[in-house]
C-alpha positions as CSV (number, residue, x, y, z in Angstrom):
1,X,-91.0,11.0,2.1
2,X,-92.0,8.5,-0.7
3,X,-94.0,9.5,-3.6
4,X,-97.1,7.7,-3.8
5,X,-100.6,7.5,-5.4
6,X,-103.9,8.1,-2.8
7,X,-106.4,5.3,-3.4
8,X,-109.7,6.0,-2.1
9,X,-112.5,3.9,-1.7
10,X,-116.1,4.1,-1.7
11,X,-116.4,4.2,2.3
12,X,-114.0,7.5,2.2
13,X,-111.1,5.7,3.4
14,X,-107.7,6.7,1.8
15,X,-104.8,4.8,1.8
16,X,-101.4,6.6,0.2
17,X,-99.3,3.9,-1.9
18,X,-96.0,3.5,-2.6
19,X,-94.0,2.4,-6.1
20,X,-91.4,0.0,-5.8
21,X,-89.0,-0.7,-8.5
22,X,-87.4,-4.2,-8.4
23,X,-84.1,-4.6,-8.9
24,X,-83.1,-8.3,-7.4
25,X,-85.6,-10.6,-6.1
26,X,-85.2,-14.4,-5.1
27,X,-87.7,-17.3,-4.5
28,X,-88.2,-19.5,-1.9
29,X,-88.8,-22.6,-4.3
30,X,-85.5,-24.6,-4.4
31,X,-87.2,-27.9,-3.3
32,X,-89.6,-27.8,-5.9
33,X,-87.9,-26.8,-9.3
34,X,-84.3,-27.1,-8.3
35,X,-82.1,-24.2,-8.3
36,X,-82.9,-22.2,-10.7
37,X,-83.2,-18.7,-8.9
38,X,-84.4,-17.4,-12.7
39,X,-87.4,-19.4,-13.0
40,X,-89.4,-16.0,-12.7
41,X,-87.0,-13.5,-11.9
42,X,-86.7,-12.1,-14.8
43,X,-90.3,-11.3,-15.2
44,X,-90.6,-9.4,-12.0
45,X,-86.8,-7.7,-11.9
46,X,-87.4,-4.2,-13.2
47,X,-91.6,-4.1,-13.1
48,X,-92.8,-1.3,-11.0
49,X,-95.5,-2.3,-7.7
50,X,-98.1,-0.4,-6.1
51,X,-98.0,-1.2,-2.4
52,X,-99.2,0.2,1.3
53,X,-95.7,-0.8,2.3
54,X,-92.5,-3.1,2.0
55,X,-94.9,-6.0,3.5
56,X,-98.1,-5.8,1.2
57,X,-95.0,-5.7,-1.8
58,X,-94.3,-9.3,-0.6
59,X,-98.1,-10.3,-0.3
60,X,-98.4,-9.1,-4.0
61,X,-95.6,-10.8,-5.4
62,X,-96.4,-13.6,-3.3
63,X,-99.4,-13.7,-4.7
64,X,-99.0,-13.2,-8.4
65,X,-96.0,-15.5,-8.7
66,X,-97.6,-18.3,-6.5
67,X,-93.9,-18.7,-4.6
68,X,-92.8,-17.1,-1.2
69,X,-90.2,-14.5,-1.5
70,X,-86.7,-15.5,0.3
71,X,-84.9,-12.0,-0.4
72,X,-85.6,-9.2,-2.7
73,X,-84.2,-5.4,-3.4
74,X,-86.1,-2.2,-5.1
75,X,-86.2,1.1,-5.2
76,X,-88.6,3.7,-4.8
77,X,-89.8,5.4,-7.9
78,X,-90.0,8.8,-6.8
């Protein structure tokens, strides 16, 4: 089982989250900067993420980068 954080909120409902480590991650944004796969890889390789699950780790980096995630590896911080 993953090692994770419970988050509560003020309704009582708890959700248990995971860390994930990434280690590789590419970017769906060829068409608009060319292909330069390290446009903000190397800001994200190696940070740490709080997530519900693999799927909310791609609506976070999604969302904080502002570019759709085409493949990406981690691990879980245990």
């Amino acid at each position: 089982m993953y090692q994770s954080n419970r988050l509560c909120y003020t309704n009582k409902k708890c959700i248990l989250q995971v860390k994930f480590q990434i280690t590789d991650i590419k970017f769906d944004y060829a068409d608009d900067v060319g292909e330069d796969d390290y446009y903000f890889r190397d800001d994200i390789v190696g940070q740490i993420w709080d997530a519900d699950d693999d799927n909310d780790l791609l609506k976070k980096i999604t969302s904080a980068s502002g570019w759709c995630v085409k493949k990406i590896n981690y691990n879980i911080v245990k």
